[in-house]
VOMI-664870 format. One record per residue (C-alpha): chain; z, y, x. Coordinates in Angstrom, 1 decimal, always signed. Example, Ala and Ser with C-alpha at 12.3 -4.5 7.8 and 13.67 -1.06 7.14 Angstrom:
2
("A", (+7.8, -4.5, +12.3))
("A", (+7.1, -1.1, +13.7))
//
This chain:
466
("A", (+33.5, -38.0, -21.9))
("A", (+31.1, -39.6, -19.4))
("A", (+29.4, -37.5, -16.6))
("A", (+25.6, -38.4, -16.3))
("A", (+24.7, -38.9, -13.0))
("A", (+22.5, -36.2, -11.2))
("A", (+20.0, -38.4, -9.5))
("A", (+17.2, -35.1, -10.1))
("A", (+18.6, -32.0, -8.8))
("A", (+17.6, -28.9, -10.7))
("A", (+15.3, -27.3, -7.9))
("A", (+13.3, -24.8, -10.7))
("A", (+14.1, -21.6, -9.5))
("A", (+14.6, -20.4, -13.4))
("A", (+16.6, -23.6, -13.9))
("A", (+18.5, -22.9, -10.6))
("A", (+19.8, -19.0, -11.7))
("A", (+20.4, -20.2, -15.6))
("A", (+22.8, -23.1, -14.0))
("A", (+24.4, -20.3, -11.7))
("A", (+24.9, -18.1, -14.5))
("A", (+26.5, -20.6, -16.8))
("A", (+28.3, -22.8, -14.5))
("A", (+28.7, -21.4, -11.1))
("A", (+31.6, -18.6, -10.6))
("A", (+30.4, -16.2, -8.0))
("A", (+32.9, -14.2, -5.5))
("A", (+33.1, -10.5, -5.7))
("A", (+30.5, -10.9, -8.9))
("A", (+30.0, -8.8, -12.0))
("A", (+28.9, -11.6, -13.9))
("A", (+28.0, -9.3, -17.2))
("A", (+25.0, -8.5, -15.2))
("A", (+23.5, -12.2, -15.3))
("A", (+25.3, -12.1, -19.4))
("A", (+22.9, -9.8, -19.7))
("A", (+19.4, -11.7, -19.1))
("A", (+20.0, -10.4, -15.0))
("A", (+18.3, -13.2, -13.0))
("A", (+20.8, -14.8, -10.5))
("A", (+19.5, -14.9, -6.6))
("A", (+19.5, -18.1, -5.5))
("A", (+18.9, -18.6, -1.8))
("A", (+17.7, -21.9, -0.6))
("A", (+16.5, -22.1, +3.2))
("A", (+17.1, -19.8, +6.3))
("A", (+15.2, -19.5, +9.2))
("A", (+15.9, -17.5, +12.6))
("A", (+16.7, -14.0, +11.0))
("A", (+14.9, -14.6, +7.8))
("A", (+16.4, -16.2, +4.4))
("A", (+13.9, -17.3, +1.4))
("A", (+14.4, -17.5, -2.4))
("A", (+14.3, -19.9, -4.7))
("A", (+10.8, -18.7, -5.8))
("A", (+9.6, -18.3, -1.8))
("A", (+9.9, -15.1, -1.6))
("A", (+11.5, -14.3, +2.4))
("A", (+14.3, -11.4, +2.9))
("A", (+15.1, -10.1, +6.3))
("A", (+19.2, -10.9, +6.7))
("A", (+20.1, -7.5, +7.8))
("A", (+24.5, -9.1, +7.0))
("A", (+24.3, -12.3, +8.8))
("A", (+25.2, -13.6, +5.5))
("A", (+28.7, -12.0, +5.4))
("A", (+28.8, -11.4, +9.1))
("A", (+28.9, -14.9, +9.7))
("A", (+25.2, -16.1, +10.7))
("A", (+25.5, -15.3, +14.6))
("A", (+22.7, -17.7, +16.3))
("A", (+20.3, -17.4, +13.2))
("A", (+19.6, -19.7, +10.0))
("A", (+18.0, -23.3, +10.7))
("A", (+19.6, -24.1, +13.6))
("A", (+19.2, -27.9, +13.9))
("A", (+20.9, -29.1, +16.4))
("A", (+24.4, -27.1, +14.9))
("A", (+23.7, -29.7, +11.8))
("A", (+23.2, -32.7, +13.8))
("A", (+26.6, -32.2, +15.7))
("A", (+28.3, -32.0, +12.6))
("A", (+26.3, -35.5, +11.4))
("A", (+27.8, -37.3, +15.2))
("A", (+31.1, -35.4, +14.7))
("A", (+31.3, -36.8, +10.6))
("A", (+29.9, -40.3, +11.8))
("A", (+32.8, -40.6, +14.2))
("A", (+35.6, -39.7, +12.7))
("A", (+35.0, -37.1, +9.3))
("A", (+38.5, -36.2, +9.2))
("A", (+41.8, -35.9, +10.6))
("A", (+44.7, -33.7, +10.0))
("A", (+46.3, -31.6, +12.7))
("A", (+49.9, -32.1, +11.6))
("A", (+51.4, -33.5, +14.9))
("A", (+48.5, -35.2, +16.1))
("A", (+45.2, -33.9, +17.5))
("A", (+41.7, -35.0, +17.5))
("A", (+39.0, -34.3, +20.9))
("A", (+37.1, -32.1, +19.0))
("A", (+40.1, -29.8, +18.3))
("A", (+41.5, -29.9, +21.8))
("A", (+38.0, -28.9, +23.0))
("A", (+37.7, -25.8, +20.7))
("A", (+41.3, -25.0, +21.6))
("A", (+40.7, -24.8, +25.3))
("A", (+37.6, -23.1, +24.9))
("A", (+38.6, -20.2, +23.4))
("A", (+41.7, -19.8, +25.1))
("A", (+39.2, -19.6, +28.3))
("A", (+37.1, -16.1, +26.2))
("A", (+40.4, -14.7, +25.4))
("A", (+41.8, -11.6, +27.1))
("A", (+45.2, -12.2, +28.9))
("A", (+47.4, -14.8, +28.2))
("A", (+46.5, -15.5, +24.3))
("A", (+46.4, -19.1, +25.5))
("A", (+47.8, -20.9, +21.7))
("A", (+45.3, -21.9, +19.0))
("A", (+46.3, -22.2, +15.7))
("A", (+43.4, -23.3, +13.7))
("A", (+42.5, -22.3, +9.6))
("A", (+39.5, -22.8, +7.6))
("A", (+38.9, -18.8, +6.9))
("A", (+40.1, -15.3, +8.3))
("A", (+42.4, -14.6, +5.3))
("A", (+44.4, -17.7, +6.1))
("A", (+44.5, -16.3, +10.1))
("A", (+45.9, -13.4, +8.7))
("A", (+48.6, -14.9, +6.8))
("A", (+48.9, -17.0, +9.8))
("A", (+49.8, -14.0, +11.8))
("A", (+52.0, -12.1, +9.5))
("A", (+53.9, -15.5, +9.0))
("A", (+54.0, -16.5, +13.0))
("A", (+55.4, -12.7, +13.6))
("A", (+58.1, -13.2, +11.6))
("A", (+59.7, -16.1, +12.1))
("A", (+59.0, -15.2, +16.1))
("A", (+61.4, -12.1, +15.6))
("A", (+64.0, -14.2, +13.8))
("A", (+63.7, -16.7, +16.7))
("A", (+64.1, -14.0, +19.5))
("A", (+67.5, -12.3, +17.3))
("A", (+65.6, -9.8, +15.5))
("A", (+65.4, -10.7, +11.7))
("A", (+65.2, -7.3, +10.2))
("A", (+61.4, -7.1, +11.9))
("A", (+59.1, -8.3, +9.3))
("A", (+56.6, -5.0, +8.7))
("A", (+53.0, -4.5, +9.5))
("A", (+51.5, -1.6, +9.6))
("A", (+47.6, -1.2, +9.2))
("A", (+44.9, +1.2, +8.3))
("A", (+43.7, +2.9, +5.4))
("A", (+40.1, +1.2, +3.5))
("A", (+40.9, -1.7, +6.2))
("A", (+40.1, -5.2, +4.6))
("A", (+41.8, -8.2, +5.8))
("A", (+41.5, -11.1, +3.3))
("A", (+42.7, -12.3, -0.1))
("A", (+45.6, -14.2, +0.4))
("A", (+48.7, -12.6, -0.9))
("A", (+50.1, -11.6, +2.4))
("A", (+46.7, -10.8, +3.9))
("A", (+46.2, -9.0, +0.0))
("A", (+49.1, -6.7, +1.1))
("A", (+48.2, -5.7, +4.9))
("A", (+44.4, -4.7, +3.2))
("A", (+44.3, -0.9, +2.6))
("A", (+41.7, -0.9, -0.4))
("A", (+43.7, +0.1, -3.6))
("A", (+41.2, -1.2, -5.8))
("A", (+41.5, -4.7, -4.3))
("A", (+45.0, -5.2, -4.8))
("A", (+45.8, -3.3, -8.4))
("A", (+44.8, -6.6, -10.1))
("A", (+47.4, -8.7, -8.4))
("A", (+50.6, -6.8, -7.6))
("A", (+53.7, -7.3, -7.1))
("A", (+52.1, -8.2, -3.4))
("A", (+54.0, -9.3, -0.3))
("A", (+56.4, -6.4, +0.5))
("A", (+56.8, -4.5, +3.9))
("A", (+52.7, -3.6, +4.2))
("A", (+52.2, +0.2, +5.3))
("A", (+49.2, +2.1, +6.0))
("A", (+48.2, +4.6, +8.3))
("A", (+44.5, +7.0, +8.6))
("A", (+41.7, +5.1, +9.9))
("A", (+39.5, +5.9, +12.8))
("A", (+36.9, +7.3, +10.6))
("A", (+35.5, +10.3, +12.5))
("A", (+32.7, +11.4, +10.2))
("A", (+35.6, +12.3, +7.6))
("A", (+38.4, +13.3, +10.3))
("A", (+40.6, +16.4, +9.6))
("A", (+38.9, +19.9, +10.4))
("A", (+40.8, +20.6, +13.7))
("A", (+39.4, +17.1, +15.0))
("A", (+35.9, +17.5, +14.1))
("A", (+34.3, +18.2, +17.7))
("A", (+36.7, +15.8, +19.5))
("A", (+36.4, +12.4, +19.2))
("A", (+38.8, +11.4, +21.9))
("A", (+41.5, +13.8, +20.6))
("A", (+41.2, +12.5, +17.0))
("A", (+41.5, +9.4, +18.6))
("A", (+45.1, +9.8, +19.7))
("A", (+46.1, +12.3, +16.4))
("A", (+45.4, +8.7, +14.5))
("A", (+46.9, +6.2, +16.7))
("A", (+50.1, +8.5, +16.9))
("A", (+50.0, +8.2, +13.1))
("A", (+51.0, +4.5, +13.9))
("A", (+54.1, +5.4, +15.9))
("A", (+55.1, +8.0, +13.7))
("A", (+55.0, +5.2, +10.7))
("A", (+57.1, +2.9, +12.6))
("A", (+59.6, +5.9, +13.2))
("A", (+59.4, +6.6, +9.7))
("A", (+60.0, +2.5, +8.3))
("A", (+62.1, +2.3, +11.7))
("A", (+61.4, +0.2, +15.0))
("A", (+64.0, -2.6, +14.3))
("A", (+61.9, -3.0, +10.9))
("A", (+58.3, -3.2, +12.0))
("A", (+57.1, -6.8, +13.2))
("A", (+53.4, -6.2, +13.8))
("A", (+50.5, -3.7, +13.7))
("A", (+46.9, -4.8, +12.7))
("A", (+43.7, -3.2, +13.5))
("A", (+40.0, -4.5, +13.7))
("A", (+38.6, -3.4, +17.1))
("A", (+35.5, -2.2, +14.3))
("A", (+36.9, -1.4, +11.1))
("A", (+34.1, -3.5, +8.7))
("A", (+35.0, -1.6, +5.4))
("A", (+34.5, +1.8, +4.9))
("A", (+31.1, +1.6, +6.8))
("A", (+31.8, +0.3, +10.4))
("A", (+34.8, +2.8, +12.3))
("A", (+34.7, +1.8, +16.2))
("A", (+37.3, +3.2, +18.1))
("A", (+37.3, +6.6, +19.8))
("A", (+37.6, +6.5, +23.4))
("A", (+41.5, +5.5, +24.0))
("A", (+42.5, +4.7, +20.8))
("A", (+43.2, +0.8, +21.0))
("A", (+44.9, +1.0, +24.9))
("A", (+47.4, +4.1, +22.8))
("A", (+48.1, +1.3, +20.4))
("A", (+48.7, -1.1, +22.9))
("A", (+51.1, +1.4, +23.8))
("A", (+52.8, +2.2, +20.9))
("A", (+53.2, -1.3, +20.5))
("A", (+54.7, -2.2, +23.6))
("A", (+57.3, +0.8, +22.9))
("A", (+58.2, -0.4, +19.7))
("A", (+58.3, -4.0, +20.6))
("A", (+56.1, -4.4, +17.6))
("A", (+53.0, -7.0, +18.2))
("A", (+49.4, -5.9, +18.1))
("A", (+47.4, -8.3, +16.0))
("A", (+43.3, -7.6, +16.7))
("A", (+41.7, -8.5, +13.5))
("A", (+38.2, -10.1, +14.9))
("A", (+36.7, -12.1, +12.4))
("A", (+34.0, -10.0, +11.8))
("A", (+34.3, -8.1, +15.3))
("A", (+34.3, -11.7, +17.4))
("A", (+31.8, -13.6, +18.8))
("A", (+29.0, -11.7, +19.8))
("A", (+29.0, -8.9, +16.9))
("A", (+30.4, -6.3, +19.7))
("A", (+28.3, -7.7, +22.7))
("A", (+31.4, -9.9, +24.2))
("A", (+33.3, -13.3, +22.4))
("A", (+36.0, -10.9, +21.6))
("A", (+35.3, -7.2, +21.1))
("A", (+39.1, -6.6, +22.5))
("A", (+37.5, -8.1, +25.6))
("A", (+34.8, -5.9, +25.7))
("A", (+37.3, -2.2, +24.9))
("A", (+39.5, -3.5, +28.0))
("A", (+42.8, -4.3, +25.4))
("A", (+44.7, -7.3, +25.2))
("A", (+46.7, -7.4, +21.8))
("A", (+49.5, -10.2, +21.6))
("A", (+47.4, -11.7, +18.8))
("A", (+43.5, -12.5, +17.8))
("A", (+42.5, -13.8, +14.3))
("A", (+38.9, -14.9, +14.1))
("A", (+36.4, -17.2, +11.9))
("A", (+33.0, -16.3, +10.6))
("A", (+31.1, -16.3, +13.6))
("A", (+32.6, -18.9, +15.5))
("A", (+30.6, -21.8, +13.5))
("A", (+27.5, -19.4, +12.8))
("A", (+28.7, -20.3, +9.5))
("A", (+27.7, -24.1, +9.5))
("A", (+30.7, -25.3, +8.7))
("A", (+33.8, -23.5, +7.9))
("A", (+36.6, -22.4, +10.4))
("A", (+39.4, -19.8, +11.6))
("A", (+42.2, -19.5, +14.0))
("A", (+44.5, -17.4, +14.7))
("A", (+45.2, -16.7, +18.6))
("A", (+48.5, -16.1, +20.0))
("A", (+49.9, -15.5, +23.7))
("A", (+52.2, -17.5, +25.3))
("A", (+55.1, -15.3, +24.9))
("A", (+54.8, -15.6, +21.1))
("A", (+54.2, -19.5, +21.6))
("A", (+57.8, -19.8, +24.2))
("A", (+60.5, -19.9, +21.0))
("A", (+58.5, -23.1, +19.8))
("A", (+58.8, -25.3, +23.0))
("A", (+62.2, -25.9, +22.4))
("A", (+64.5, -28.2, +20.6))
("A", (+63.8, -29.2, +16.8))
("A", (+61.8, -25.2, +16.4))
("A", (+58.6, -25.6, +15.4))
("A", (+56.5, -23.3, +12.6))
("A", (+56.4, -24.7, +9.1))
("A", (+52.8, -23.7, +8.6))
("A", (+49.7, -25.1, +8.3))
("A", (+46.4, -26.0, +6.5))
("A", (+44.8, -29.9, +5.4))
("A", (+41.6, -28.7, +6.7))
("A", (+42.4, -26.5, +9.4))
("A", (+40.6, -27.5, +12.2))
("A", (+38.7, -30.3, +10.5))
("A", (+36.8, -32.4, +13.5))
("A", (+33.3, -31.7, +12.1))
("A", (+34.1, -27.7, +12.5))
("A", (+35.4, -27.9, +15.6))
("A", (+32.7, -29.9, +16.9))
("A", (+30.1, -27.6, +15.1))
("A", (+32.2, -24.8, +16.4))
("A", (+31.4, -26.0, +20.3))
("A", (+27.9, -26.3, +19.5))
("A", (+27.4, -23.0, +18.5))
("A", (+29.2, -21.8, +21.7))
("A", (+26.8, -23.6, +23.8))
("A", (+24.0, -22.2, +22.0))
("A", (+25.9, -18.7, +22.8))
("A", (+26.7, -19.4, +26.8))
("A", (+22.7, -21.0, +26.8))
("A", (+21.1, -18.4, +25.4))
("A", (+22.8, -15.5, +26.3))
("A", (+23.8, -14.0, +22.7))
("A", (+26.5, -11.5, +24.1))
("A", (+24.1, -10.2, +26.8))
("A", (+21.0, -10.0, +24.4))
("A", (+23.5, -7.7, +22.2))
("A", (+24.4, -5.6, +25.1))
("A", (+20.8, -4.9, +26.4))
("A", (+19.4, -4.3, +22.3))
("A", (+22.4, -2.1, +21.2))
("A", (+21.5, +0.9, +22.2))
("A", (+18.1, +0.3, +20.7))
("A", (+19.5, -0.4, +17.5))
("A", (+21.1, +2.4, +17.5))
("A", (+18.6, +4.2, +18.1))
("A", (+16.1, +2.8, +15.3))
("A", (+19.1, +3.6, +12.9))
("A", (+19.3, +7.1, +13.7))
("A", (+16.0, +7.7, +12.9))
("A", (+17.6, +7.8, +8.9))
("A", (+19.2, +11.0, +9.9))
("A", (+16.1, +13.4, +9.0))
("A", (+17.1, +11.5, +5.3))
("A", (+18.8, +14.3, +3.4))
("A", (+20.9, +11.3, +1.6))
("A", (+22.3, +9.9, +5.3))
("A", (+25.2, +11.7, +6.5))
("A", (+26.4, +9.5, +9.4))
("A", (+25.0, +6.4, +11.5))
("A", (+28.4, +4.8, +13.5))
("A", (+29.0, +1.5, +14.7))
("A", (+28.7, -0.6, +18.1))
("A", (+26.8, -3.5, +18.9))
("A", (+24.9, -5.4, +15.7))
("A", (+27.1, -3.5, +13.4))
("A", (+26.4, -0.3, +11.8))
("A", (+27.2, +1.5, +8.7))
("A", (+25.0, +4.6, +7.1))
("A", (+26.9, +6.9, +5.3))
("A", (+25.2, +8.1, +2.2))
("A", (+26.0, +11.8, +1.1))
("A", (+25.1, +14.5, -0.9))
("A", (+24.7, +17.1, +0.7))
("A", (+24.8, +17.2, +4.9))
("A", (+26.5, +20.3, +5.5))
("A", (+29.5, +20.0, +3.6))
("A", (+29.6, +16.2, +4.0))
("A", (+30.4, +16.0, +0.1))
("A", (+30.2, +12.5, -0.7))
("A", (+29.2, +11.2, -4.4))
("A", (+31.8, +10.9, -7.2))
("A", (+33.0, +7.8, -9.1))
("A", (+29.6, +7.8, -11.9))
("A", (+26.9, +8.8, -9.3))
("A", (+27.8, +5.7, -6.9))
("A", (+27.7, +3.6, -9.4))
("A", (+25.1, +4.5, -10.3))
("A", (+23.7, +4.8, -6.7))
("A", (+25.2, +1.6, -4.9))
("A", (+25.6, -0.9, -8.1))
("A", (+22.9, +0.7, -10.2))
("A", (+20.1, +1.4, -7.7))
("A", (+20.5, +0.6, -4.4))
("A", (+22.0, -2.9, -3.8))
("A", (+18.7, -4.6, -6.1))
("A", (+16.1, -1.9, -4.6))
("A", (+17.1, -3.2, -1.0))
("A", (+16.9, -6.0, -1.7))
("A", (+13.7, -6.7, -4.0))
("A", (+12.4, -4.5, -0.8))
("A", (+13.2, -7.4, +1.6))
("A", (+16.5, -6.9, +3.2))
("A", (+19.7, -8.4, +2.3))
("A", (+22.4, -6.3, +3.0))
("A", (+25.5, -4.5, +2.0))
("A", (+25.8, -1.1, -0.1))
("A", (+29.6, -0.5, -0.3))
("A", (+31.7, +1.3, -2.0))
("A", (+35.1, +0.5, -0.9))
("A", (+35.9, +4.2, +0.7))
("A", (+33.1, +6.2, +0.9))
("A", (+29.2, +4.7, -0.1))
("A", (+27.9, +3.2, +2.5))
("A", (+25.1, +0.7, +3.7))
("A", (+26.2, -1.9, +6.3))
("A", (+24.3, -3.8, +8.7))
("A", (+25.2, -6.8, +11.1))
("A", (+21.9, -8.8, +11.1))
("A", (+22.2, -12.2, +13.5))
("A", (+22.5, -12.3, +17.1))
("A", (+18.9, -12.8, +17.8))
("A", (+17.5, -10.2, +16.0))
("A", (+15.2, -7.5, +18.3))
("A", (+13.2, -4.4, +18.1))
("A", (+10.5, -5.6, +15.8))
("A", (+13.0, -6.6, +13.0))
("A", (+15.0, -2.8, +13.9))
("A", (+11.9, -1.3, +13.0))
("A", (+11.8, -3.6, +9.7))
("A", (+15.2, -2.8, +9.0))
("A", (+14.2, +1.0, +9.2))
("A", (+11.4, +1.1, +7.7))
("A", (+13.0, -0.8, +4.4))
("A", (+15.8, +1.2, +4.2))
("A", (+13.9, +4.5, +4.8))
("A", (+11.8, +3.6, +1.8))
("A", (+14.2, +2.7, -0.8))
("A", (+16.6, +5.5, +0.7))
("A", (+14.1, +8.3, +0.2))
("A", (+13.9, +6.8, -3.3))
("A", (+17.6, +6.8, -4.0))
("A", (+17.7, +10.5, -2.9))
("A", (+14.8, +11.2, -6.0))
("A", (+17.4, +9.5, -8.6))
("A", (+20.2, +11.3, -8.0))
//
């Protein structure tokens, strides 16, 4: 059969969510929902913090997409690199040979990392940095005459991607059910969620701390040292509803690691580039893990990237002889990323993103924690632009809501009522119910206060239904 050309584009907005429905395959999507006459969203222009509908309508972008949108939607001149980049050479692989725009990126980032992660090894996504990781750990241990190390440990309700190995270092049951046998050798260990942390560590935060970074060295006793290749952690745990680290917790890991010889992979591809106030959040808590992966923000999302960012000790094996790492991705990093990639890292060094972060934080912290007088918010945690609201049932106990009533809260209620509301955001499920924020870099007080006031109003609401 014969394709007709499309020299009209559907731009009805009607037209636009009937096509989505019977044509498009969404991620993450119950698509019974649109089955069932449910009118798909269709988003078609951003602006600064702001995204609009198909039918005008504008939303304030409370997740920075999916934590992605650092330096705000409609950002010209991030569009016009890519159009030089594209018009001077659109593609070229990285499979021993290089292109500027890569060896730019490269240097740069190497120049924001802590320590000595000097080696960038670029992918188009954070799942395939993962994977990178998992894979470059292993074949590192073989390579240094210690084959038996092939492990990772990681944390409970922790996501890390899709990919099979990334699949099996991600601590969400329900992710994985669908899709086992995974990659073997994943364990987990608690999280740094102190909102839910055992009785005896409820009124110290520092001392829970170290009870659940001990939990790590006790797991590598357990699977045993000569085992155990790697440890992964996000400086913020993202699911679960935004963990940061108690006061000590990543430099014990370091530690643990170091006694192990195990290697600490920081998971930063939500926590990088500005989300914690500093290119890397490691940066910012004082470690220096012997691994970064990152994406999402490092583009703002204009064009898609990763990398995965290793030190030169874990690089040395591979300067030698016929060694090299059988790995690698047709579009990792493509020219037009890389160069889009720089161009969003000027607009960060120009205009200050990290700093405006740092001076707002505390502000946006503060507007947050105005929800606690909510009898349906239990918690407020998080660090820089990312936060998480724990939803609950009842504040003293801290009982949280069983299977039917979040559904029924989060999928039912919540996640339309934000949004119909004017904020795009995230309620979550995956752990305890939660609503998480990470609007864009540029965001300040007056869109806070529009956040709060949003999610005050539809939370209240929630609270009624129950």
């Amino acid at each position: 059969m014969t394709a007709t050309p499309q020299t009209n584009p559907v731009t009805d907005a009607a037209a636009l969510s009937d096509s989505a429905r019977d044509h498009l395959w969404m991620h993450f999507t119950r698509h019974s929902v649109y089955e069932q006459g449910g009118r798909v969203p269709v988003i078609v222009r951003g602006e600064g913090p702001y995204i609009y509908d198909a039918e005008g309508r504008r939303y304030l972008d409370g997740l920075s997409g999916l934590f992605v949108v650092q330096a705000g939607h409609g950002r010209t001149e991030l569009a016009e690199a890519a159009a030089r980049q594209a018009s001077e050479l659109a593609f070229f692989p990285l499979w021993s040979y290089a292109h500027p725009s890569a060896i730019a990126l490269a240097e740069r980032l190497a120049g924001y990392t802590p320590g000595d992660l000097n080696r960038v090894f670029f992918t188009t996504g954070g799942g395939e940095a993962v994977e990178t990781a998992w894979k470059l750990a292993k074949q590192y241990f073989k390579l240094t005459g210690q084959p038996t190390k092939y492990k990772v440990i990681s944390r409970a309700v922790a996501y890390h991607g899709t990919p099979q190995g990334a699949l099996s270092i991600t601590g969400i049951p329900a992710a994985k059910s669908m899709f086992e046998p995974l990659v073997p050798g994943a364990h987990k260990v608690p999280n740094t969620n102190f909102y839910r942390a055992p009785a005896q560590w409820r009124d110290d935060y520092k001392g829970f701390g170290r009870w659940a970074a001990d939990r790590i060295a006790e797991a590598i006793e357990f699977e045993g040292p000569e085992t155990v290749a790697a440890v992964f952690v996000e400086p913020v745990q993202n699911s679960g509803g935004c963990f940061p680290p108690p006061p000590g917790y990543l430099e014990r890991v370091r530690e643990i690691c170091d006694a192990y010889d195990v290697l600490m992979v920081a998971d930063e591809v939500i926590t990088g580039f500005g989300r914690i106030g500093d290119m890397f959040a490691s940066r910012r808590y004082g470690v220096t893990p012997d691994m970064i992966t990152c994406a999402k923000g490092l583009t703002s999302g204009y064009s898609p990237i990763g990398a995965m960012i290793a030190s030169d000790r874990l690089f040395e094996p591979f300067r030698h002889g016929t060694t090299y790492f059988p790995h690698g991705y047709t579009f990792g990093g493509h020219p037009v990323s890389a160069a889009v990639a720089m161009a969003n890292l000027d607009i960060f060094e120009r205009e200050d993103l990290n700093g405006h972060v740092r001076r707002n934080e505390d502000a946006f912290r503060q507007t947050l924690e105005k929800l606690l007088d909510l009898p349906i918010v239990g918690d407020v945690r998080g660090d820089g632009y990312f936060y998480g609201i724990e939803l609950v049932k009842d504040k003293t106990t801290r009982e949280t809501f069983d299977d039917d009533e979040s559904e029924r809260l989060l999928r039912g209620f919540l996640s339309k009522a934000l949004f119909d509301a004017g904020l795009y955001c995230r309620a979550d499920d995956r752990g305890d119910p939660v609503v998480q924020l990470a609007p864009p870099l540029v965001v300040d007080q007056s869109h806070f206060d529009e956040m709060e006031q949003i999610l005050r109003s539809v939370l209240s609401e929630a609270w009624t239904r129950l």
